[in-house]
C-alpha positions in Angstrom: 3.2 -52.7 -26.4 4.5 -52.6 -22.6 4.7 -55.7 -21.4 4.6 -57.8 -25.1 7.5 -60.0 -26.3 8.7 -59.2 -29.8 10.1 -61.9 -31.7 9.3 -64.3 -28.6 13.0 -62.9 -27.5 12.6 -58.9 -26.6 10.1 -58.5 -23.9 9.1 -54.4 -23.7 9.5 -53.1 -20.3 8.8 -49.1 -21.3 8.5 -46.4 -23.6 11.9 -43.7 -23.7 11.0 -41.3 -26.7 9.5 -41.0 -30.2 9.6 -39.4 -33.2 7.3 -38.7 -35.9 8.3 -42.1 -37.7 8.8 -44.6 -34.8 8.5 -45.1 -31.1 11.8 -45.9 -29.3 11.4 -48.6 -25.6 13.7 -49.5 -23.7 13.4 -53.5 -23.2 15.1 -56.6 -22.0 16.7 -59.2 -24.1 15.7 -62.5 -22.7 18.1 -64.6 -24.8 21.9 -62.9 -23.9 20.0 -61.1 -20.7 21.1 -57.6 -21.8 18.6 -54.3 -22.1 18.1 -52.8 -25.6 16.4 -50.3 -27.4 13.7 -51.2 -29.7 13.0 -48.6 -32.5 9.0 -49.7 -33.7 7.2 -48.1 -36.5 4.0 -46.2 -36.1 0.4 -48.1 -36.7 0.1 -45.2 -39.1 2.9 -46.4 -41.2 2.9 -49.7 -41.5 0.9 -49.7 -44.6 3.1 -47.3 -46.2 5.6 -48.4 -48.1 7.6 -45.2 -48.2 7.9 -45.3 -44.6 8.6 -48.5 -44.2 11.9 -48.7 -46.9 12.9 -45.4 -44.8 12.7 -47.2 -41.6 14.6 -50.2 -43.4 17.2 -48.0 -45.0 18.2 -46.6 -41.0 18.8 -50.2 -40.5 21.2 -51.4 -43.4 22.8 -47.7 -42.7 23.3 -48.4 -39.3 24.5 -51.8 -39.5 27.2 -51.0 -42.3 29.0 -49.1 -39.5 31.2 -50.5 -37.0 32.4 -47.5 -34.5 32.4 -46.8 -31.0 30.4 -43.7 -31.3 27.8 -45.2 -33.6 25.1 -46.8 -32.1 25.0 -50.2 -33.0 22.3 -52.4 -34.6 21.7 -55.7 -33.2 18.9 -56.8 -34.7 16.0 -56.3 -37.5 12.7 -57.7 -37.5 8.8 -58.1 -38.2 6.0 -59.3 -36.1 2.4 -59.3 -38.1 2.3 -55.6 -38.9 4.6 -54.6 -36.6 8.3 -53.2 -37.9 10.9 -53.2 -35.7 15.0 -52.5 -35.4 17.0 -53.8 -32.2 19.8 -51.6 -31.3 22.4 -51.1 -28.6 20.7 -49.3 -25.1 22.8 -46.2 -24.1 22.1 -45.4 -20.3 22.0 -41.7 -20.4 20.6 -37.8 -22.1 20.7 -36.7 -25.6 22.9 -33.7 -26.2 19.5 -32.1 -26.8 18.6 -32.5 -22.9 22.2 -31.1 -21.9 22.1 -28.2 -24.2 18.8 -27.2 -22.5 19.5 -28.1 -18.5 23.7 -26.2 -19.0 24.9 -24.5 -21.8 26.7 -22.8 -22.4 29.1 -26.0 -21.9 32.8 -25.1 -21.4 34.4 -25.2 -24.3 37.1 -28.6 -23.5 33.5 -30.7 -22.8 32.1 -28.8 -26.2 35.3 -30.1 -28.0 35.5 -33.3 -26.8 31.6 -34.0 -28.0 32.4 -32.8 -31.6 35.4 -34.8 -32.2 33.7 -38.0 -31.1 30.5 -36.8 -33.5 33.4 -35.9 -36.5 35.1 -39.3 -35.3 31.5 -41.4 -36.3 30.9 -38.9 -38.9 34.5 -39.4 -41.0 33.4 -43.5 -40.3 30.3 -43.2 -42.3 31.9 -41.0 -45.1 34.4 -43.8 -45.7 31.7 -46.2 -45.6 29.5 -43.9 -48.4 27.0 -43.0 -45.8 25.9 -39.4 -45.4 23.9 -39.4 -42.4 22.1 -36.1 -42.9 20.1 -35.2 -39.9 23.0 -34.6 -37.2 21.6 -32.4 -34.7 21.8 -32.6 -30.8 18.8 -34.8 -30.4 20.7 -37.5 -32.2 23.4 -37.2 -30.1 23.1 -39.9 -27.2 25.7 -39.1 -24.2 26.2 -42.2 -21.9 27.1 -42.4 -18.3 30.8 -43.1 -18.8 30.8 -39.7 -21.4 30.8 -41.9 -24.2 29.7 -39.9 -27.5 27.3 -42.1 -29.9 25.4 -40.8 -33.2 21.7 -42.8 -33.8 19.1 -42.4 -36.3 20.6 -42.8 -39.5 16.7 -42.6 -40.8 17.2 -40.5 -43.4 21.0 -41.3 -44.3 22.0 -42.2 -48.0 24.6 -44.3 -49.1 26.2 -42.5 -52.1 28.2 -43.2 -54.9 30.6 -41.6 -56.9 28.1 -40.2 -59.4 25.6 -39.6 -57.2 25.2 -38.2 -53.5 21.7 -37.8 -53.0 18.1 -37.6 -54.0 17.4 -34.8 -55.3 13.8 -32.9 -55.5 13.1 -33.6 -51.9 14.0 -32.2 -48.9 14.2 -33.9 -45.2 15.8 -33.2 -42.1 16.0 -30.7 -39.1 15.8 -27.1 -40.5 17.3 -25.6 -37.8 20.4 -27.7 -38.7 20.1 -27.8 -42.7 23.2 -26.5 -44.9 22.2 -24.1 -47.5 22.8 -27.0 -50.4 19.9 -29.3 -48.3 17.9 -26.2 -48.2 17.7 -25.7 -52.1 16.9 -29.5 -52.1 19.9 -30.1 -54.2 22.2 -32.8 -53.6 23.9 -33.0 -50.3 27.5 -34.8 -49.8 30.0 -35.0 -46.9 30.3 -31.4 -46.3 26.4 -30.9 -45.7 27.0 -33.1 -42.1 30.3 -30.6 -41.5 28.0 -27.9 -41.5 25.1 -29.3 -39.6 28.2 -30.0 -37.0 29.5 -26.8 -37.0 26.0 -25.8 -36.0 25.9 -28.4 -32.8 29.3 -26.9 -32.0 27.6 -23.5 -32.1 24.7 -24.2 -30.0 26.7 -25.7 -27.4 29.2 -23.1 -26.6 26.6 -20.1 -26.8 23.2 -21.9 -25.9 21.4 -20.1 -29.5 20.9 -21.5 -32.6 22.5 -19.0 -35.5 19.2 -18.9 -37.4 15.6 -18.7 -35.8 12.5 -17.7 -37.8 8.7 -17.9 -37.7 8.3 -21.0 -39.9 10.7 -23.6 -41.2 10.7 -21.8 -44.6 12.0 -18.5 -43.4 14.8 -20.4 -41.4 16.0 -22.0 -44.5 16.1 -18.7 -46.3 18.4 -17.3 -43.1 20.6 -20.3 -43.8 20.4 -19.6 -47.5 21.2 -15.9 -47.4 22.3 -14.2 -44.0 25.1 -14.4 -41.7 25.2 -15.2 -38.3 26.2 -13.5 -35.3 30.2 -14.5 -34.7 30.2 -17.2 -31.4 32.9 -14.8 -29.6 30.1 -11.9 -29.8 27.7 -14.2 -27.6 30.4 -15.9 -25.5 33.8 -13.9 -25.4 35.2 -16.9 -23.2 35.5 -18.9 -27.1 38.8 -19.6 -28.2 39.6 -18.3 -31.6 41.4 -21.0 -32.7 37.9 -23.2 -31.8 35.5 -20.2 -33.1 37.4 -20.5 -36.3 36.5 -23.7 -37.0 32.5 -22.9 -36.6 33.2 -20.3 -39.0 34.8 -22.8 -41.6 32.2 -25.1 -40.7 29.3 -23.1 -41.6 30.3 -21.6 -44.8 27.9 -21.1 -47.2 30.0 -21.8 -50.1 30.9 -25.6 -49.1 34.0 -25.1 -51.2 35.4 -23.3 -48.2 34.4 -25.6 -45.6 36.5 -28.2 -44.0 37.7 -30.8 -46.8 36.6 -33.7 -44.8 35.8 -35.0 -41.8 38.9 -35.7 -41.1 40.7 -33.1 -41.8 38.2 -31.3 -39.6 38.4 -33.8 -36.7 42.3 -33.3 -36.6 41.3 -29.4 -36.0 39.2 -30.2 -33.5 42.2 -32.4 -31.7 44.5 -28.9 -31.4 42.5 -26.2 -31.2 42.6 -25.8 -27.6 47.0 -26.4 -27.5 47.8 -23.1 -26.1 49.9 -22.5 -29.4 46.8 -22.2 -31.5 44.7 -20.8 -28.7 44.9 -16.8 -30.1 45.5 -17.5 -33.7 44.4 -15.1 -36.2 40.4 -15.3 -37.1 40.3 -17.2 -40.2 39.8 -15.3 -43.4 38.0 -16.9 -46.7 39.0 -16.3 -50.3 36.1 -13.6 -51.7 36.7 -14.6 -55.5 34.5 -17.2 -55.0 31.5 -15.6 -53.7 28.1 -17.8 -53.2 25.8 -15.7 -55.5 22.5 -16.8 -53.1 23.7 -14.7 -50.3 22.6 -11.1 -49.8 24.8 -8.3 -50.2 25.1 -4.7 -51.3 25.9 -3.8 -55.2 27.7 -1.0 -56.5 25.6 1.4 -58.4 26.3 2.3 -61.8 27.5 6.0 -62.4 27.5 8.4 -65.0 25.1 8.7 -67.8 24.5 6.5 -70.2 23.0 8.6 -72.7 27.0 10.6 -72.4 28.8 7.2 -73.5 26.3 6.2 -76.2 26.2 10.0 -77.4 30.1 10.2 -77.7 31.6 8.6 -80.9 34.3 5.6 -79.9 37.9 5.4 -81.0 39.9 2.5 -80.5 38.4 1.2 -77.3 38.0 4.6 -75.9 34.9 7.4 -76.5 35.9 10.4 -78.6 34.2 13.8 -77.2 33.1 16.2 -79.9 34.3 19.5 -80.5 31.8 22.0 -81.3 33.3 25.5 -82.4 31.9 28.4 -80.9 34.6 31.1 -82.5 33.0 33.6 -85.0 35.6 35.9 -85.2 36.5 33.8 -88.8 32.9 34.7 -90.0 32.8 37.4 -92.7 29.9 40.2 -93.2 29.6 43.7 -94.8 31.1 45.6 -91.7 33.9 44.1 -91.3 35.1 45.5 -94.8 34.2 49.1 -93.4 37.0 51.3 -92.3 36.9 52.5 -88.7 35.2 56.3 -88.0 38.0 58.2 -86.3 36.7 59.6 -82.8 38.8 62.9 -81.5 36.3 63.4 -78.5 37.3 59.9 -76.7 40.5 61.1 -75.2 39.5 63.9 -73.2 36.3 62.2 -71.6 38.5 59.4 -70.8 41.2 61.8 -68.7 38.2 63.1 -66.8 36.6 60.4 -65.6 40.1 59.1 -64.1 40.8 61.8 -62.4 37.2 61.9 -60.6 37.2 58.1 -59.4 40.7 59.3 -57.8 39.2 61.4 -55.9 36.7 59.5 -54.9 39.1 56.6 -53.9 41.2 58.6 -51.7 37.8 60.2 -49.7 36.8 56.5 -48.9 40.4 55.4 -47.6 40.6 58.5 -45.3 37.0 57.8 -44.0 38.3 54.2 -43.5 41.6 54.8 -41.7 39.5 57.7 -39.6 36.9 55.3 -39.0 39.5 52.4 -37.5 40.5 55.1 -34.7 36.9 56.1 -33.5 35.1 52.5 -33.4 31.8 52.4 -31.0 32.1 49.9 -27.8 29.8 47.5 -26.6 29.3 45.4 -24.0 29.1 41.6 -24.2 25.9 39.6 -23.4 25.9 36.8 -20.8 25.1 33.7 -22.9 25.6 30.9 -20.8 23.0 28.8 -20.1 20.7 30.3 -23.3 20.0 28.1 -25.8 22.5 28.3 -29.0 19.7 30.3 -31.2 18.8 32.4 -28.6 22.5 33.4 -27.7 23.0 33.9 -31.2 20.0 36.2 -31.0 21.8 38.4 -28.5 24.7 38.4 -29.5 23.6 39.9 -33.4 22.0 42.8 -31.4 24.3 44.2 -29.7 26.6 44.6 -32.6 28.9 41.2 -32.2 29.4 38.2 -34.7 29.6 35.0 -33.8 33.0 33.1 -34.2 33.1 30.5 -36.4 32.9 27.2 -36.1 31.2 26.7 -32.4 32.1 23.7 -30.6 30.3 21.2 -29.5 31.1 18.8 -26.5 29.0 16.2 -24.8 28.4 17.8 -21.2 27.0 15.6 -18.4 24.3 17.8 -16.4 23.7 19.8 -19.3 20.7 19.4 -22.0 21.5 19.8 -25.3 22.1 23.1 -27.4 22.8 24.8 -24.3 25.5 27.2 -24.0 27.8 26.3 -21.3 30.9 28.4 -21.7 31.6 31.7 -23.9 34.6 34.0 -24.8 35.1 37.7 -23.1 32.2 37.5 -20.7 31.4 40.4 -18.8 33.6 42.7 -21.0 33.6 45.7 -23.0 34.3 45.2 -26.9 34.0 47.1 -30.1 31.3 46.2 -32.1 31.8 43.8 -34.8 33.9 41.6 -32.3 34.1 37.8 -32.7 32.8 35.3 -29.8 33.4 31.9 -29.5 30.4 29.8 -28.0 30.9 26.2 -26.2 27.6 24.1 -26.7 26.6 21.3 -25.3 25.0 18.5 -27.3 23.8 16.6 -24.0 24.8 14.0 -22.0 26.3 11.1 -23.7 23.7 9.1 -24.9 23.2 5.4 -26.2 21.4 3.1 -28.1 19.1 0.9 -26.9 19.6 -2.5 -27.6 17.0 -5.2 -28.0 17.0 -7.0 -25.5 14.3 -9.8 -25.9 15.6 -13.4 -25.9 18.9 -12.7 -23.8 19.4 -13.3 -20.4 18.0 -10.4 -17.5 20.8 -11.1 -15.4 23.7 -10.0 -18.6 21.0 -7.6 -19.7 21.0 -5.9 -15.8 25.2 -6.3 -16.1 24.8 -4.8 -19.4 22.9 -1.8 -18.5 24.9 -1.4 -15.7 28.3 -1.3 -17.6 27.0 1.7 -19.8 26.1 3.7 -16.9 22.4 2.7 -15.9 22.2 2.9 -11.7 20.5 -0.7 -11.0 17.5 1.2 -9.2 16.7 2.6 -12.4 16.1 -1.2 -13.9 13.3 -3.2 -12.8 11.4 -6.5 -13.9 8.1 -8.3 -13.3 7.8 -12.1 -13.7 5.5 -14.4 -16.0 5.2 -17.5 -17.6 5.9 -18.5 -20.8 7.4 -21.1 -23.3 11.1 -19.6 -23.4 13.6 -20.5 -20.3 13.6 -18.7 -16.7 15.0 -15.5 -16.7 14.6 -14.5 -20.3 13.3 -11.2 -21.4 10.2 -11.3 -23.2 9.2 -7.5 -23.3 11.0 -4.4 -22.9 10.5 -1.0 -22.2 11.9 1.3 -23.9 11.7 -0.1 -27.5 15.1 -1.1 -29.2 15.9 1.6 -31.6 16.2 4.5 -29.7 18.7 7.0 -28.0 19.2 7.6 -23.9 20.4 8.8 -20.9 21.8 6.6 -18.9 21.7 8.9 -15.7 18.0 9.4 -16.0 16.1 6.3 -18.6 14.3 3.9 -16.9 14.0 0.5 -17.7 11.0 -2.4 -17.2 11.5 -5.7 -18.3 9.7 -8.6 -18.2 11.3 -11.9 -17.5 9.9 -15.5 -18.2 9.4 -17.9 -15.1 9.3 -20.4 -17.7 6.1 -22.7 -18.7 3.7 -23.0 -15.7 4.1 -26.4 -13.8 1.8 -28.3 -11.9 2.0 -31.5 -9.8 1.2 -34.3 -12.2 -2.3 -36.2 -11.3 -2.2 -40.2 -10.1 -3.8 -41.7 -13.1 -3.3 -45.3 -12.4 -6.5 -47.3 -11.6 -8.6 -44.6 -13.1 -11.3 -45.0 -16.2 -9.8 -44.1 -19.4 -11.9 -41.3 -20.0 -11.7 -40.0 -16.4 -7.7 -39.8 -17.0 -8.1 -37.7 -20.0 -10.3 -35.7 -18.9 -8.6 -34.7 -15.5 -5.4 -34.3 -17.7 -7.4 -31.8 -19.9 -8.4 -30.1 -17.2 -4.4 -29.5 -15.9 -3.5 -28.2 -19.5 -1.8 -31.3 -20.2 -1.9 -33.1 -23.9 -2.6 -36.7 -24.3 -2.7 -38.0 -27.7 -5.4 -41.0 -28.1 -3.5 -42.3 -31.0 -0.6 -43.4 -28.7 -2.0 -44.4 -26.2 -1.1 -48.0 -25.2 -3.6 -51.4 -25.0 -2.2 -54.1 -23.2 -3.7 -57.0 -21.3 -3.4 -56.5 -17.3 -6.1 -58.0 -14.6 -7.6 -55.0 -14.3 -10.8 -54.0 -16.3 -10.8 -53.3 -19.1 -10.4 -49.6 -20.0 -8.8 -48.7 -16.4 -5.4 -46.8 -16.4 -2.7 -49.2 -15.6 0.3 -47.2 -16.6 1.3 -43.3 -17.2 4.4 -42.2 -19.0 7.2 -40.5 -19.1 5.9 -38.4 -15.3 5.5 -40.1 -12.2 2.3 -39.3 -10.3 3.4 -35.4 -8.0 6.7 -34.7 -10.0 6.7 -31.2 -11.8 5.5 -30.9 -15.0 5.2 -27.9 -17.5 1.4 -26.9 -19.0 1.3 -28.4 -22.7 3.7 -31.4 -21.7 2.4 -34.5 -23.6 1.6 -37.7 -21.1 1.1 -41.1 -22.8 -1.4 -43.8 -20.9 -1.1 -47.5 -20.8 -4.9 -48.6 -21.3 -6.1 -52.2 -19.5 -7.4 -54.1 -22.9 -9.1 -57.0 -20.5 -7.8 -60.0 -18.9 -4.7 -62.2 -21.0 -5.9 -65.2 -22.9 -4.9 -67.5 -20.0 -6.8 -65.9 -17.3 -9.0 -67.8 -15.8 -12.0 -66.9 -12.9 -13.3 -69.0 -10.3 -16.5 -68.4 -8.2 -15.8 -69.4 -4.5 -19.2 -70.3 -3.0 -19.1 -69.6 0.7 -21.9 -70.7 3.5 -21.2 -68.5 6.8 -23.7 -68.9 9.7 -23.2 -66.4 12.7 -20.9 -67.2 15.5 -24.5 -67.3 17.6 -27.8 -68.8 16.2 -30.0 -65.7 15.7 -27.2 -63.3 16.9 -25.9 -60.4 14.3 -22.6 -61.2 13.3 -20.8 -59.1 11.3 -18.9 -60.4 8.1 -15.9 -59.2 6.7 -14.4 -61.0 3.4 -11.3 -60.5 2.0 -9.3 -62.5 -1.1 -6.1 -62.2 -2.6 -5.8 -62.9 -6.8 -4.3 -62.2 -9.8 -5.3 -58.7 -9.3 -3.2 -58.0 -6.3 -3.1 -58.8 -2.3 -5.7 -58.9 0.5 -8.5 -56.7 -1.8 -11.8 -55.9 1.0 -14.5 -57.7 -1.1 -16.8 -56.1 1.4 -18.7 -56.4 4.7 -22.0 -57.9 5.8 -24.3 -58.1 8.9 -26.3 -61.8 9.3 -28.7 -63.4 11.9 -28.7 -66.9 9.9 -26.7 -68.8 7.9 -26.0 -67.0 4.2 -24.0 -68.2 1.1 -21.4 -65.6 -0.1 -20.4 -65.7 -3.6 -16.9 -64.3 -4.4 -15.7 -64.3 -7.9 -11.4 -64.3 -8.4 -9.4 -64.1 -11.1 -6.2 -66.8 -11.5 -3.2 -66.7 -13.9 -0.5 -69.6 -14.0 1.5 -68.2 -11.1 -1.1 -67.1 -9.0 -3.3 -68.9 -6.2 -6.5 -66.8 -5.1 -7.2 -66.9 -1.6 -10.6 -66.5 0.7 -9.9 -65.0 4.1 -13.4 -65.0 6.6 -13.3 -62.7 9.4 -16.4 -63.0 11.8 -16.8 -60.3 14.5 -13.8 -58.9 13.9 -12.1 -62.5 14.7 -10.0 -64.1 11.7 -12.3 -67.8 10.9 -11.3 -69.7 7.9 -9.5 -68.9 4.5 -10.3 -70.9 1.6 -7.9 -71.2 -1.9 -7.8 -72.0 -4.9 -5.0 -72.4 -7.5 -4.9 -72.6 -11.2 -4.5 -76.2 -12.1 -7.3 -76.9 -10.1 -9.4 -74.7 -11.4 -8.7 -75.5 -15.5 -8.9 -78.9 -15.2 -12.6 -78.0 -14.2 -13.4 -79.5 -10.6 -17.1 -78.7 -9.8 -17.5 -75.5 -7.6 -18.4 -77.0 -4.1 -20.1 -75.0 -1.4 -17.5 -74.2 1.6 -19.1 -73.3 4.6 -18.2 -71.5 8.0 -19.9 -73.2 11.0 -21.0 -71.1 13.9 -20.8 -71.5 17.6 -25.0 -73.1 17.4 -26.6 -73.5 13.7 -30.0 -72.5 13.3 -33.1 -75.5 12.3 -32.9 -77.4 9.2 -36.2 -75.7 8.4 -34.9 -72.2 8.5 -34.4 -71.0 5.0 -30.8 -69.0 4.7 -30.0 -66.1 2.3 -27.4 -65.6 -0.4 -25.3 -62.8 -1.4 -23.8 -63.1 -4.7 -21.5 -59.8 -6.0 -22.1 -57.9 -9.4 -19.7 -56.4 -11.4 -20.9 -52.6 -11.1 -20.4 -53.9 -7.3 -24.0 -54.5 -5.8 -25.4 -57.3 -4.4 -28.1 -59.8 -5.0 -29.9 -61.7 -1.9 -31.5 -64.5 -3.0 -33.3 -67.0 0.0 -32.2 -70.5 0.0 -33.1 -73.1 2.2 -31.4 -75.6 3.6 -32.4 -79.3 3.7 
């Protein structure tokens, strides 16, 4: 495609990105002399209709909008089988790129990008147009800091009965609202939320919801919460976190009315009036029943209320009488027996449990005078059972309750402190015990996916000496300086005074210097980017006409031969597919004799064609006079040149250019004279070049 002119008006000067539908290059409009991007539609697609009304639709979608921070659609067309939309250049990254190289971004330049994107985004609402895919790859950020939203590929225009398809669900997951999740229908509010995310990313650098497949990151979107933007980056504004948190509410009811009632949010949140607002608070009588939350459990028994018979609206409890005393039988008609001998036993038995009563309280009082001594165990330092232990034996109690206190330098259920140590008590005396319950300990906090250097200033802050924290360094696929792998798991309690930690820290995907491939066979190319754990996809690579041969490498995209590139990084080639149409060759037929008859002489040829400047055709030793064939290749602005050099000495340079050689003039013998030719009768030799680049002699002699 490099190098064609579409619509005999766009000539392709290079590929700049790609997505699963299309191919985006950057080429030159040869009618108002003015770059563009051309948007082309994969081989794969062309005979698909869906695809192809999807590529259309990005086009009328586009072109309905007239805004400065929409990217604007100059032109739609189609070229045999090839589909193709003509849109406005932008000189600059994709949010995308920016995100990865800086964020978090400071929260004035994170503002100023959302309003622009809520500026194009309350444009297409007005227009009917939900765009549906706004994430930061679709954000384009030119030079000048201009803000402009592209690929409206899978944007609707709506109605008032309808806002979308349902049934089918497309877009970036990472970015999806919890309505285009369900695959119902989406409306204004869905982009809101897919902003709020954007706004997200770029003042904390994480997306809110990860997962191990696109399915489980819809569910997070569907049913969890995210971690608040002030938790991850406490430098947030609460008057700008609180609109990330009306943003991305589940419910869309409690999101942001419109997009411009959201962009005039954006425009004062950072007035230092608004700056420490409250945190906004949503109405909960409108709960979104998807989300996961704890239920109250039922109590009391439900066999109780069914049991119970109900009056009015309330259960009446049922009286069951237990009193007999109403009940009549045959002894209850019998007249009590008169008993004279109860009195006198009665008057006895006092007087003896008098008696005993006042023994016992004169033993007690004695005993409160005459009370055995003891003397107190040393407990500190025992553990709490074992003081216990000591202090039940010799005849004390325990006083009640023990404290316990955190003690640094002192394990736990150790007692550190007692009452009336080293003295003399009766037995039975109280003791109060101190225990420690250890030093203060702490959680330990996952760390994997966070930053080493917060993660060492984390540590640090709870206590943690930094020569107790140490890391080793690999690579992998997330940034520098993340952790990967921790030691000691998450979960757990420590010390900070004594707890170790290892970490291990990404140096980020393994780079290499990217390989030359220009001038190489196809199959050479691929194979030596193989073997550096690069990806090339034969499917896109590029055929295009060139004077090289065919099948040689003329082009390699998007690295530059020694810049830095990551293992895995995918590397498209620009394939020779043979000489253009209008290429013409020309066989220059050249009769050198030696500057001396019968004298070596040493031949050096070299020509100059399509193909480039002064290319060594090769060198040759002769003792007579030989005819040199050299075969060059013309195109309408070229003129292929001869150059002889004999014995090091520049001779004679012979040329040829391209009207002479279509209108078909007769390939004439040139010749180089030497100083003294040799007899007519002496034959002479030929050397005529083949393409695997040998030579053929062939003997010719000269009349």
């Amino acid at each position: 495609m490099i190098g064609h002119e579409l619509g005999g008006r766009y000539e392709i000067i290079t590929r700049i990105g790609g997505g699963g539908m299309a191919l985006v290059y950057k080429a030159h409009d040869i009618l108002l002399n003015r770059n563009v991007a051309v948007k082309v539609l994969r081989q794969q697609f062309v005979h698909d209709e869906e695809f192809i009304r999807r590529f259309r639709r990005e086009a009328q979608s586009a072109a309905a909008l007239s805004h400065p921070n929409v990217v604007s659609i100059y032109d739609v067309g189609q070229e045999d089988e090839t589909h193709y939309i003509v849109m406005e250049y932008v000189e600059g990254h994709n949010l995308n790129e920016i995100i990865q190289e800086r964020a978090p971004l400071q929260v004035e330049e994170a503002v100023r990008i959302a309003s622009q994107i809520c500026d194009a985004l309350e444009h297409a609402h007005h227009n009917q147009i939900i765009h549906r895919d706004i994430k930061p790859h679709n954000i384009l950020i030119g030079k000048n800091g201009r803000v402009k939203v592209t690929d409206f590929g899978i944007a609707r225009a709506v109605t008032s009965s309808t806002i979308t398809q349902t049934g089918s669900v497309l877009g970036s997951v990472h970015y999806f609202s919890p309505e285009h999740a369900k695959g119902v229908s989406t409306g204004e509010k869905s982009d809101l939320y897919s902003l709020g995310i954007v706004l997200y990313q770029m003042l904390t650098g994480n997306l809110p919801f990860l997962g191990e497949s696109p399915i489980s990151v819809a569910l997070k979107h569907l049913q969890e919460t995210f971690e608040e933007p002030r938790i991850i980056n406490p430098y947030i504004p609460q008057s700008v976190e609180n609109i990330i948190l009306r943003a991305m509410r589940k419910n869309p009811n409690e999101r942001y009315a419109s997009a411009d009632v959201m962009l005039r949010d954006l425009e004062t949140c950072l007035k230092p009036d608004r700056l420490m607002e409250p945190k906004v608070t949503f109405n909960s009588d409108s709960p979104d029943f998807d989300e996961t939350r704890v239920m109250p459990a039922i109590r009391g028994s439900i066999s109780e209320t069914i049991a119970a018979p109900v009056v009015g609206n309330r259960p009446e409890k049922t009286v069951v009488d237990t009193d007999t005393s109403s009940r009549w039988d045959s002894k209850g008609l019998d007249e009590p027996r008169k008993r004279k001998w109860l009195k006198p036993v009665v008057t006895v038995a006092t007087t003896l449990i008098i008696i005993a009563l006042v023994y016992w309280g004169a033993q007690t009082v004695l005993g409160w005078f005459d009370i055995e001594e003891v003397d107190v165990p040393y407990v500190v330092n025992q553990t709490e059972t074992n003081a216990r232990a000591m202090l039940e034996k010799a005849g004390l109690k325990v006083e009640e309750p023990t404290v316990y206190l955190e003690k640094e330098g002192i394990a736990k259920d150790i007692v550190y402190e007692q009452s009336k140590p080293n003295q003399r008590v009766k037995v039975g005396s109280l003791i109060k015990l101190y225990v420690s319950t250890g030093p203060k300990m702490e959680t330990i906090v996952d760390y994997k996916g966070k930053s080493y250097d917060d993660t060492v200033a984390s540590l640090v802050a709870l206590g943690v000496p930094g020569e107790q924290i140490s890391k080793d360094e690999e690579f992998s696929d997330e940034a520098p300086g993340t952790v990967i792998k921790q030691t000691p798991e998450p979960g757990g309690q420590f010390d900070p005074k004594t707890t170790t930690f290892s970490f291990t820290v990404s140096q980020g995907k393994e780079t290499i210097s990217m390989p030359k491939l220009t001038d190489k066979n196809e199959n050479e190319a691929i194979a030596l980017l193989k073997s550096e754990g690069l990806v090339i996809n034969k499917t896109d690579i590029v055929r295009a006409p060139s004077y090289k041969e065919i099948g040689t490498v003329i082009a390699q995209y998007p690295y530059e031969p020694g810049a830095k590139v990551s293992k895995g990084a995918e590397v498209t080639l620009t394939v020779s597919s043979g000489f253009p149409k209008d290429a013409l060759e020309y066989t220059f037929n050249i009769m050198i004799s030696p500057a001396v008859a019968n004298k070596t002489s040493e031949i050096r040829i070299v020509y100059s064609d399509a193909r480039g400047e002064n290319i060594e055709w090769g060198k040759r030793k002769i003792k007579d006079v030989q005819t040199f064939s050299v075969k060059v290749v013309l195109d309408p602005n070229t003129e292929a040149k001869v150059s002889i050099i004999r014995d090091g000495q520049f001779v004679d340079t012979f040329a040829k250019n391209y009207e002479e050689v279509r209108s078909g003039a007769a390939s004439t013998p040139e010749s180089v004279p030497g100083t003294d030719t040799p007899p007519a009768d002496v034959p002479a030799q030929t050397e005529e070049s083949n393409p695997d680049g040998s030579t053929t002699t062939n003997t010719v002699t000269t009349p």
